[in-house]
PDB file of N, CA, C and O in Angstrom:
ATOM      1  N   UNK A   1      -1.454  -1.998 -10.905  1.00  0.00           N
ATOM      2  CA  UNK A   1      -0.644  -1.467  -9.829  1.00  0.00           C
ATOM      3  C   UNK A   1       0.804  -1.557 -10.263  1.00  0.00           C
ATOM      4  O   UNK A   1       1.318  -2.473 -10.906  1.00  0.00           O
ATOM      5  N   UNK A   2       1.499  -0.220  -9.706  1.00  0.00           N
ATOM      6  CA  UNK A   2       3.014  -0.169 -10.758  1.00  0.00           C
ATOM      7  C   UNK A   2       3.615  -0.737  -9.438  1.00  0.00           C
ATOM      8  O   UNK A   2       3.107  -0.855  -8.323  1.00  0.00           O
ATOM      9  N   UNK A   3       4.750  -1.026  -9.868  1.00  0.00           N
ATOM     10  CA  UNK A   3       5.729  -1.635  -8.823  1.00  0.00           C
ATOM     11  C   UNK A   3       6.966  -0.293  -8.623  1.00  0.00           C
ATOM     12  O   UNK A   3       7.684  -0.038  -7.656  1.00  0.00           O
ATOM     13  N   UNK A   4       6.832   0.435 -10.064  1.00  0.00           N
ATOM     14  CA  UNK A   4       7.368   1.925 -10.184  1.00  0.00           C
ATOM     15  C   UNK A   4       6.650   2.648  -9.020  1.00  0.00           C
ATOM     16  O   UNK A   4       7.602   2.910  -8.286  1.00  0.00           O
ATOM     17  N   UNK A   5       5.763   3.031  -8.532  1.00  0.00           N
ATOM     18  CA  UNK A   5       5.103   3.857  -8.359  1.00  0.00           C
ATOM     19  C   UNK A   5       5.422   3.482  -6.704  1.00  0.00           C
ATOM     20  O   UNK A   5       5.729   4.372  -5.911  1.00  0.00           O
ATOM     21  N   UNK A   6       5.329   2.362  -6.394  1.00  0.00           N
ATOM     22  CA  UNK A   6       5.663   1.791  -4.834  1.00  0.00           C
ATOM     23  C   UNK A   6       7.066   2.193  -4.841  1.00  0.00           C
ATOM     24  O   UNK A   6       7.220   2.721  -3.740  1.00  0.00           O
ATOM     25  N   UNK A   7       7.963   2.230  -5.351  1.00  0.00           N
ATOM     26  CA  UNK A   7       9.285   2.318  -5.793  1.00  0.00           C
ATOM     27  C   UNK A   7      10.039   3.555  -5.431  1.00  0.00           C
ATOM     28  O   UNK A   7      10.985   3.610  -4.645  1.00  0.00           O
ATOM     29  N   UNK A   8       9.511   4.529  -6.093  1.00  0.00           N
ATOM     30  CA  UNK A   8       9.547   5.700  -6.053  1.00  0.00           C
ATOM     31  C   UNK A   8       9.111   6.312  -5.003  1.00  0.00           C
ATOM     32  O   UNK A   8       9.832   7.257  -4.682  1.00  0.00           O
ATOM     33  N   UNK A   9       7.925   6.088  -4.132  1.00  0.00           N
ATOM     34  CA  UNK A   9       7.575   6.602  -2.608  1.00  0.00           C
ATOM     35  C   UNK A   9       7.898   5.672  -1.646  1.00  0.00           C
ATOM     36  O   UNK A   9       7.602   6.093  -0.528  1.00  0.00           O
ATOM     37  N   UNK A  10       8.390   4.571  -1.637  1.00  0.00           N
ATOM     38  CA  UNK A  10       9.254   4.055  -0.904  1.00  0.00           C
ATOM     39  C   UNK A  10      10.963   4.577  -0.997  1.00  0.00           C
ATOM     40  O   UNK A  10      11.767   4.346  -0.094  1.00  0.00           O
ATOM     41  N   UNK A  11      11.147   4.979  -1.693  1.00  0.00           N
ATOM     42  CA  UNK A  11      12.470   6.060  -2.034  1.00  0.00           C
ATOM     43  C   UNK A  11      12.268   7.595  -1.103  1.00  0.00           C
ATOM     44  O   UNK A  11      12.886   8.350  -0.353  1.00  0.00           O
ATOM     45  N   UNK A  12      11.357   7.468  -1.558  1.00  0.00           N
ATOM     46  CA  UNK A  12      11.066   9.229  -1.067  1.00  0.00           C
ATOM     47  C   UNK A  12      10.547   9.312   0.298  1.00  0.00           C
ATOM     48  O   UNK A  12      10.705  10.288   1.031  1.00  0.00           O
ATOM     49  N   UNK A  13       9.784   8.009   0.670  1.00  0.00           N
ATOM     50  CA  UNK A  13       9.737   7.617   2.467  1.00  0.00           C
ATOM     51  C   UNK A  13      11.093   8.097   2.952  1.00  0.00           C
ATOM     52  O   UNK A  13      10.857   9.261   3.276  1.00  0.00           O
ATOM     53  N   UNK A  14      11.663   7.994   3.057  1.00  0.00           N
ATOM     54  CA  UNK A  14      13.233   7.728   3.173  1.00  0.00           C
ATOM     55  C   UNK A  14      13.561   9.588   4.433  1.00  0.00           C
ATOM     56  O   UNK A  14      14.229   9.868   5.429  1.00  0.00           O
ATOM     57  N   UNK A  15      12.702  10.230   3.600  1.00  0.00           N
ATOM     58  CA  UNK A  15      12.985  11.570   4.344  1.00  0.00           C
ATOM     59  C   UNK A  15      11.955  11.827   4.148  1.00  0.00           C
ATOM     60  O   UNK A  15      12.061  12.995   3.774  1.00  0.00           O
ATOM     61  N   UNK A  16      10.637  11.514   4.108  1.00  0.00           N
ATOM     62  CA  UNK A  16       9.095  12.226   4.176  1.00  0.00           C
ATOM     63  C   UNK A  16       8.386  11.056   4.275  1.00  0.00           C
ATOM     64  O   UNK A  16       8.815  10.007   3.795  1.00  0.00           O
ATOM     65  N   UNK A  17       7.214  11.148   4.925  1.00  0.00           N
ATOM     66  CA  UNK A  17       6.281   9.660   5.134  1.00  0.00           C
ATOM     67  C   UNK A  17       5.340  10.412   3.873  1.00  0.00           C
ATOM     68  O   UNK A  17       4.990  11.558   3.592  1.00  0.00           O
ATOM     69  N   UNK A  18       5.138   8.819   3.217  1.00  0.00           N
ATOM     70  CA  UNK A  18       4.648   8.243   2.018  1.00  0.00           C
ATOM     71  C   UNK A  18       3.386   7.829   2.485  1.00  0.00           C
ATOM     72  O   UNK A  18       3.326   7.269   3.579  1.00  0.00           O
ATOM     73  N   UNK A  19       2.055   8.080   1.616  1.00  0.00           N
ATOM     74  CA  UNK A  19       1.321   6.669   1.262  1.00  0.00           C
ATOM     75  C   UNK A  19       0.473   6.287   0.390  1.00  0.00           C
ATOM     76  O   UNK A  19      -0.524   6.960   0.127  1.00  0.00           O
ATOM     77  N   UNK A  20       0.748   5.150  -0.185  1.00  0.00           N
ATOM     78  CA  UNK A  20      -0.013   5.092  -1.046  1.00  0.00           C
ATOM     79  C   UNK A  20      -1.267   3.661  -1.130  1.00  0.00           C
ATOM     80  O   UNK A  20      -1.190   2.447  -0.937  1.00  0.00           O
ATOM     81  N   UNK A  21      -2.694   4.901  -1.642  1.00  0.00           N
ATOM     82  CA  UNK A  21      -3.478   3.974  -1.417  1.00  0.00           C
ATOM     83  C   UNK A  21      -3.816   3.102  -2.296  1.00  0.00           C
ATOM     84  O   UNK A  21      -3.989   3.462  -3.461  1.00  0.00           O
ATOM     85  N   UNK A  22      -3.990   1.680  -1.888  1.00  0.00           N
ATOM     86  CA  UNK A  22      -4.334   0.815  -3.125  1.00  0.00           C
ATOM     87  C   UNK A  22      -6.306   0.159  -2.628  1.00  0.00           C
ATOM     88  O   UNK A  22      -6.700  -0.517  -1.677  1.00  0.00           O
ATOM     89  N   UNK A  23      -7.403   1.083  -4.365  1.00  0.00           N
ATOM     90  CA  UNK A  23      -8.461   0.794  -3.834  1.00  0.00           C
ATOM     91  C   UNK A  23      -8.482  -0.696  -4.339  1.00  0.00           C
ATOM     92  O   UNK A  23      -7.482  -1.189  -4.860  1.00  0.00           O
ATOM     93  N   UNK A  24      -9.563  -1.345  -4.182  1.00  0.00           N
ATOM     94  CA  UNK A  24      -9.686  -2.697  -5.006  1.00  0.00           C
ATOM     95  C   UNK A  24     -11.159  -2.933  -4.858  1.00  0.00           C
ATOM     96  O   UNK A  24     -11.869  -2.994  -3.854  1.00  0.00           O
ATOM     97  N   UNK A  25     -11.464  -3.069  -6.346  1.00  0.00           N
ATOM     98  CA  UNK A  25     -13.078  -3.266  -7.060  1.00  0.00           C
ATOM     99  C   UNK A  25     -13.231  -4.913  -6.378  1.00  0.00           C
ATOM    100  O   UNK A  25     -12.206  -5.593  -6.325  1.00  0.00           O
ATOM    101  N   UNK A  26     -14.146  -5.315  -6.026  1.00  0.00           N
ATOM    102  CA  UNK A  26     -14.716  -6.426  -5.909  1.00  0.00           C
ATOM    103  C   UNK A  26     -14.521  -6.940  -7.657  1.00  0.00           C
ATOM    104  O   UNK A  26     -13.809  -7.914  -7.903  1.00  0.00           O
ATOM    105  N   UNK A  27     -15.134  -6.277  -8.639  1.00  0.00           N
ATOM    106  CA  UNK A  27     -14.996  -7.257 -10.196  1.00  0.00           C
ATOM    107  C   UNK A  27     -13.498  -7.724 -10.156  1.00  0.00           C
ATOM    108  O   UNK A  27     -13.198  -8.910 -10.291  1.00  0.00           O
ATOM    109  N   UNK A  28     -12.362  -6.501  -9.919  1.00  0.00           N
ATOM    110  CA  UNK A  28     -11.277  -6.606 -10.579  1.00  0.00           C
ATOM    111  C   UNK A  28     -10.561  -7.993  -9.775  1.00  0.00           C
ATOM    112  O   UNK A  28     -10.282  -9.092 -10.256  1.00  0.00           O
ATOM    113  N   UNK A  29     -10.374  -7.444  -8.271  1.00  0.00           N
ATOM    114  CA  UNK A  29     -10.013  -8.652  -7.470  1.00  0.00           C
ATOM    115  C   UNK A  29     -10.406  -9.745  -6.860  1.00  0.00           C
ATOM    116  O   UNK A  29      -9.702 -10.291  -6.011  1.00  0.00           O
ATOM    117  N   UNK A  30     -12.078 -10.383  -7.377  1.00  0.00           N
ATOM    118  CA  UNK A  30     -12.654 -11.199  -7.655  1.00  0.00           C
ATOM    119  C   UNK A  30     -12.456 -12.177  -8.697  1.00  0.00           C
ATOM    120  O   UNK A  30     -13.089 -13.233  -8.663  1.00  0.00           O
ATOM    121  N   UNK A  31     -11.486 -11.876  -9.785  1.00  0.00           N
ATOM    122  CA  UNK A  31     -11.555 -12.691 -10.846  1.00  0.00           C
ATOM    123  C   UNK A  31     -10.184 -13.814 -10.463  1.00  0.00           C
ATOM    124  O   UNK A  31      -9.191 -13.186 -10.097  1.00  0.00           O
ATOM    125  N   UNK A  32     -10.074 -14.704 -10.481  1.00  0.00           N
ATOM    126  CA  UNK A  32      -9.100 -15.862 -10.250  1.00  0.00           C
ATOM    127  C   UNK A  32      -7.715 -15.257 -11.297  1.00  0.00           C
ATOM    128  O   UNK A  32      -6.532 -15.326 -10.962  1.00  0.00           O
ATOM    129  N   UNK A  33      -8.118 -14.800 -12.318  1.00  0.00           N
ATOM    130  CA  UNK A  33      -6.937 -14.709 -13.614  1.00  0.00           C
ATOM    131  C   UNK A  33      -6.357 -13.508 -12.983  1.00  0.00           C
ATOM    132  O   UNK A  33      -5.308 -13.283 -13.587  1.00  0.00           O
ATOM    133  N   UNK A  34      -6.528 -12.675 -12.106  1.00  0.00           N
ATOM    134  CA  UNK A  34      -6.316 -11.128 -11.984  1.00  0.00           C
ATOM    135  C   UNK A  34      -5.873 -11.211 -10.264  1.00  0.00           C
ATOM    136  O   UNK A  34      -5.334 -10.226  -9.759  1.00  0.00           O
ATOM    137  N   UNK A  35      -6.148 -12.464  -9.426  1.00  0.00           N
ATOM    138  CA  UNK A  35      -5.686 -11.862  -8.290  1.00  0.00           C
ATOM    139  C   UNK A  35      -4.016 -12.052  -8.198  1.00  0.00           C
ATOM    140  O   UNK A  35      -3.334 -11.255  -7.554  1.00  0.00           O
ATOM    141  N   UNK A  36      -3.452 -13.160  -8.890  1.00  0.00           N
ATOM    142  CA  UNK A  36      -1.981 -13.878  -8.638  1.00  0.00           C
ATOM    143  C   UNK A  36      -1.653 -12.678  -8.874  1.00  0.00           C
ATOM    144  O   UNK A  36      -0.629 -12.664  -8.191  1.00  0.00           O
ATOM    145  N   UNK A  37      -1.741 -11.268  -9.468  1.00  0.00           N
ATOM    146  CA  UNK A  37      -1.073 -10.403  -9.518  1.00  0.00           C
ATOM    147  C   UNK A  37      -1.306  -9.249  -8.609  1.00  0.00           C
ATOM    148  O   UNK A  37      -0.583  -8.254  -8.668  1.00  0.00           O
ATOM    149  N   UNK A  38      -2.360  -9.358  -7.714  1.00  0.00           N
ATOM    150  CA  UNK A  38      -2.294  -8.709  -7.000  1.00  0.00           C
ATOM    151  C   UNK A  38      -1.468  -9.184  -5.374  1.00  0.00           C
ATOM    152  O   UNK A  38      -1.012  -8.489  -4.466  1.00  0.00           O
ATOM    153  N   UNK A  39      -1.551 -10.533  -5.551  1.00  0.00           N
ATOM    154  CA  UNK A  39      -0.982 -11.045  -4.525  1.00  0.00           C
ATOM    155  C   UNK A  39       0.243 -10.821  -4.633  1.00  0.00           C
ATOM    156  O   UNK A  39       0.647 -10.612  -3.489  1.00  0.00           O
ATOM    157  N   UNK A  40       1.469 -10.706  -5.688  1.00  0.00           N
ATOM    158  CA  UNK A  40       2.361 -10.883  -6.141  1.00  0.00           C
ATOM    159  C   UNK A  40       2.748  -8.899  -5.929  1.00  0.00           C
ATOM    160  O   UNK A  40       3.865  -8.453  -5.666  1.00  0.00           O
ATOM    161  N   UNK A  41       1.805  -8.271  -6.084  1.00  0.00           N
ATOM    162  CA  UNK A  41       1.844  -7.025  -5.784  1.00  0.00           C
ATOM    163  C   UNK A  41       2.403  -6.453  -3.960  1.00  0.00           C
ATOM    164  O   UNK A  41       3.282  -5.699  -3.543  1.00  0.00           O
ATOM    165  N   UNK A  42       1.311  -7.319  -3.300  1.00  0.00           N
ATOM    166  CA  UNK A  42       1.747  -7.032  -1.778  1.00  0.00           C
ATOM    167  C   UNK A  42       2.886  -8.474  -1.472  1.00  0.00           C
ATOM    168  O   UNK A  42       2.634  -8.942  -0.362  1.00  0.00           O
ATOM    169  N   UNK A  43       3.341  -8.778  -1.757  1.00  0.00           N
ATOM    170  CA  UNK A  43       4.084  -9.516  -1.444  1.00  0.00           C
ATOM    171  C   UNK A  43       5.694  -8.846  -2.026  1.00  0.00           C
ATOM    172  O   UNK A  43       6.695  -9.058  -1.342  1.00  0.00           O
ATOM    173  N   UNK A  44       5.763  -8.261  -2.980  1.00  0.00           N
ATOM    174  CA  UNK A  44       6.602  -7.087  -3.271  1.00  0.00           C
ATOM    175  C   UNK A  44       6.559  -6.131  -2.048  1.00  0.00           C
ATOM    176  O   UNK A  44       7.232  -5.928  -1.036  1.00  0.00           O
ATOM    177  N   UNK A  45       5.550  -5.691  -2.578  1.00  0.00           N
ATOM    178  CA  UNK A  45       5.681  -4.077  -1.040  1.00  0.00           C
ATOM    179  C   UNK A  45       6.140  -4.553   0.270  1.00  0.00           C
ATOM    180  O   UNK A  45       6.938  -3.909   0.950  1.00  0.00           O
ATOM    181  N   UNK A  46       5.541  -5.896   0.694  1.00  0.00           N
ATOM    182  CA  UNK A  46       5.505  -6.308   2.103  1.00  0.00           C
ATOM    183  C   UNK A  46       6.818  -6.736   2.557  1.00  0.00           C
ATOM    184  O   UNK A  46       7.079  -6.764   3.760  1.00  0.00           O
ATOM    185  N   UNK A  47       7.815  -7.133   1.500  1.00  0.00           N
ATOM    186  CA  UNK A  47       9.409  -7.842   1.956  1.00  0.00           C
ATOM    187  C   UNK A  47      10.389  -6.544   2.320  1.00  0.00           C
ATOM    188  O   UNK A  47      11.502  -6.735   2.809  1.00  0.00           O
ATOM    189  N   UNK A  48       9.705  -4.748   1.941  1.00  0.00           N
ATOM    190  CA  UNK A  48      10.548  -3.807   2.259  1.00  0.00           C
ATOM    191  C   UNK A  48      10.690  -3.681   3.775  1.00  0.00           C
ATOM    192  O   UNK A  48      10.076  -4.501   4.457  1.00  0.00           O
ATOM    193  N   UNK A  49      11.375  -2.819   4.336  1.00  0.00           N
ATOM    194  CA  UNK A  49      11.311  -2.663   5.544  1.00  0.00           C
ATOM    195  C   UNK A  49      10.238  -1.459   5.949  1.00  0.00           C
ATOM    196  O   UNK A  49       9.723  -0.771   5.067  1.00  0.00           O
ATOM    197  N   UNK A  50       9.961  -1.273   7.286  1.00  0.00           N
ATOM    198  CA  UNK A  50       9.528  -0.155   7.091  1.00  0.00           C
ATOM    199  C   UNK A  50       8.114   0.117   6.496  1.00  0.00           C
ATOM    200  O   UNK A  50       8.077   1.156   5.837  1.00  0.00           O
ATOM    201  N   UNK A  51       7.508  -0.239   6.535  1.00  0.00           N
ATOM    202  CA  UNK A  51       6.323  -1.053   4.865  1.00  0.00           C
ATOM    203  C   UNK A  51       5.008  -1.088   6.199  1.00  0.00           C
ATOM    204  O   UNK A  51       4.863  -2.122   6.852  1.00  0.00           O
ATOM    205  N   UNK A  52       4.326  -0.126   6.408  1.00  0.00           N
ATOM    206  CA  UNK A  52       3.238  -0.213   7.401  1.00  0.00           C
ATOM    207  C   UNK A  52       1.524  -1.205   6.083  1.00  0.00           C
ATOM    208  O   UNK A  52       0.970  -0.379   5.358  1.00  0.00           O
ATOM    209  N   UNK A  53       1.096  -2.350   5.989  1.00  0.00           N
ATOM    210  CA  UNK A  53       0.279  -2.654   5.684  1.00  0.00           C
ATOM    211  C   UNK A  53      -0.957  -2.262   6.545  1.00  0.00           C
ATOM    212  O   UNK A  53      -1.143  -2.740   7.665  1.00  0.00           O
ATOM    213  N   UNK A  54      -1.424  -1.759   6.215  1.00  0.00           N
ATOM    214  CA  UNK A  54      -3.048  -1.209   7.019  1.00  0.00           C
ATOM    215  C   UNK A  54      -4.105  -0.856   6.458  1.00  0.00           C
ATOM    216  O   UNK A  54      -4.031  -0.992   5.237  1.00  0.00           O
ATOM    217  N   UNK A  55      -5.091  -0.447   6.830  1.00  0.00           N
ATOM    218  CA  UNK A  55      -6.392  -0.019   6.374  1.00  0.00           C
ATOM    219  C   UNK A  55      -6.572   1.598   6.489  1.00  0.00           C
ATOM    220  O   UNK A  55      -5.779   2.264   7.155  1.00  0.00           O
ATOM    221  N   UNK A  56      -7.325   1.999   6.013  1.00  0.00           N
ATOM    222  CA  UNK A  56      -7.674   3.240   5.903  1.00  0.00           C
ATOM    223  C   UNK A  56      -7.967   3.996   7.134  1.00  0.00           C
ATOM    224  O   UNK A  56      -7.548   5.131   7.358  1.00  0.00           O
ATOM    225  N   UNK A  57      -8.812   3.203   8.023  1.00  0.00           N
ATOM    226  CA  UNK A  57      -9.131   3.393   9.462  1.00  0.00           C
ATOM    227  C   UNK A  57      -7.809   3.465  10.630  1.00  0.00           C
ATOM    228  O   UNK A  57      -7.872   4.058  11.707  1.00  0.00           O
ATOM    229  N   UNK A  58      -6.777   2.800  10.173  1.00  0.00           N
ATOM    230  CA  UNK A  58      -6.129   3.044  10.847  1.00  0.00           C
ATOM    231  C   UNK A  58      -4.914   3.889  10.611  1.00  0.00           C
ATOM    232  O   UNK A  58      -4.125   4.021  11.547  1.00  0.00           O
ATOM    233  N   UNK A  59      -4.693   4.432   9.551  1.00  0.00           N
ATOM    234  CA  UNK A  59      -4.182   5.896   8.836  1.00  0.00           C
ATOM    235  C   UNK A  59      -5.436   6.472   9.862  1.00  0.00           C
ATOM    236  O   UNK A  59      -5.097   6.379  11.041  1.00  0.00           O
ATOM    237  N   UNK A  60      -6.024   6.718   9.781  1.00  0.00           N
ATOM    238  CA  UNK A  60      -7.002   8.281  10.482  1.00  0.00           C
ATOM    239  C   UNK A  60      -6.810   8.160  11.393  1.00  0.00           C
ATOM    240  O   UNK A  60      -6.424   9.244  11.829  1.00  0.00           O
ATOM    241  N   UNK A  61      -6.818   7.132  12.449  1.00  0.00           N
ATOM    242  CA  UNK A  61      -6.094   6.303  14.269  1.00  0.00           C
ATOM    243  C   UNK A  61      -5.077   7.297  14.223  1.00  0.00           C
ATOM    244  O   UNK A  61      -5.081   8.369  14.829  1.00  0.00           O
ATOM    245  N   UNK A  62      -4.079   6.789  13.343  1.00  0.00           N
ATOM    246  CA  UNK A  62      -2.681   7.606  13.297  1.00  0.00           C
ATOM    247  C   UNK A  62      -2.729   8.879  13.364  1.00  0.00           C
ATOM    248  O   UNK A  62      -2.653   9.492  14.429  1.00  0.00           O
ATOM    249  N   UNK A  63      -2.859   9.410  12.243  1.00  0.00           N
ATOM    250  CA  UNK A  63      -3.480  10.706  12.324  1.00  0.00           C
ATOM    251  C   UNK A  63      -3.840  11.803  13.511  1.00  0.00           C
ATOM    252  O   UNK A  63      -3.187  12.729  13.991  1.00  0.00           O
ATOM    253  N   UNK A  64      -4.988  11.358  13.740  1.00  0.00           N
ATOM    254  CA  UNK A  64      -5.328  11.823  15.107  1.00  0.00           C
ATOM    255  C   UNK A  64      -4.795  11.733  16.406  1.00  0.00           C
ATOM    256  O   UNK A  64      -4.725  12.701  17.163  1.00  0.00           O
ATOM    257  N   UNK A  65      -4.473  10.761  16.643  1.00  0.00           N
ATOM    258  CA  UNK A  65      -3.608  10.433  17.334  1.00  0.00           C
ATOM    259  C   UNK A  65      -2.272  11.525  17.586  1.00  0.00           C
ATOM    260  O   UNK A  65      -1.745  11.593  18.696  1.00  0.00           O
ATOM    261  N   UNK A  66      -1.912  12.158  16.707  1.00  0.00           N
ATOM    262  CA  UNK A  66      -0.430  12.466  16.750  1.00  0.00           C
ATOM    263  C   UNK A  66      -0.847  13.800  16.146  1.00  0.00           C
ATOM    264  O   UNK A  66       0.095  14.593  16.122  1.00  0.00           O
ATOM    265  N   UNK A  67      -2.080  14.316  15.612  1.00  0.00           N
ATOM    266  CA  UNK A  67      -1.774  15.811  15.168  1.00  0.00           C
ATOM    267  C   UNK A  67      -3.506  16.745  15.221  1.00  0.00           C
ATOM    268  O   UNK A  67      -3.733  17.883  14.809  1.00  0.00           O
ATOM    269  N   UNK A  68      -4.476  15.767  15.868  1.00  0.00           N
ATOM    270  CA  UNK A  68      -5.609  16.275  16.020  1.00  0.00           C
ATOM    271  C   UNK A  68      -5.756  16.673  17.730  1.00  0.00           C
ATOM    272  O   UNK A  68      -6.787  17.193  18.156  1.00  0.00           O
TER     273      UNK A  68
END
């Protein structure tokens, strides 16, 4: 996971809503050596402002909500 890539559509949020999805394998974020960096990942994204953390289910809530 780039920290570029959060970077750049958190930039571009700015005048267009952004989102980006992050999937996660049970192998990959199961392994002890591999999560400190994923933790270290949302803990980046999460100190922005503005920064909706959610699930997939509730992107489609939204969604519908406002344009179905």
């Amino acid at each position: 996971m780039s920290g570029d890539q959060f970077d750049v559509l958190y930039e571009e949020g700015a005048n267009n809503d952004r989102c980006m999805p992050i999937c996660l394998h049970p192998f990959w974020v199961g392994q002890p050596n591999r999560f400190k960096h994923l933790k270290r990942a949302f803990e980046y994204i999460a100190k922005h402002d503005d920064v909706w953390l959610t699930t997939g289910d509730k992107v489609n809530d939204w969604y519908r909500e406002r344009y179905v």
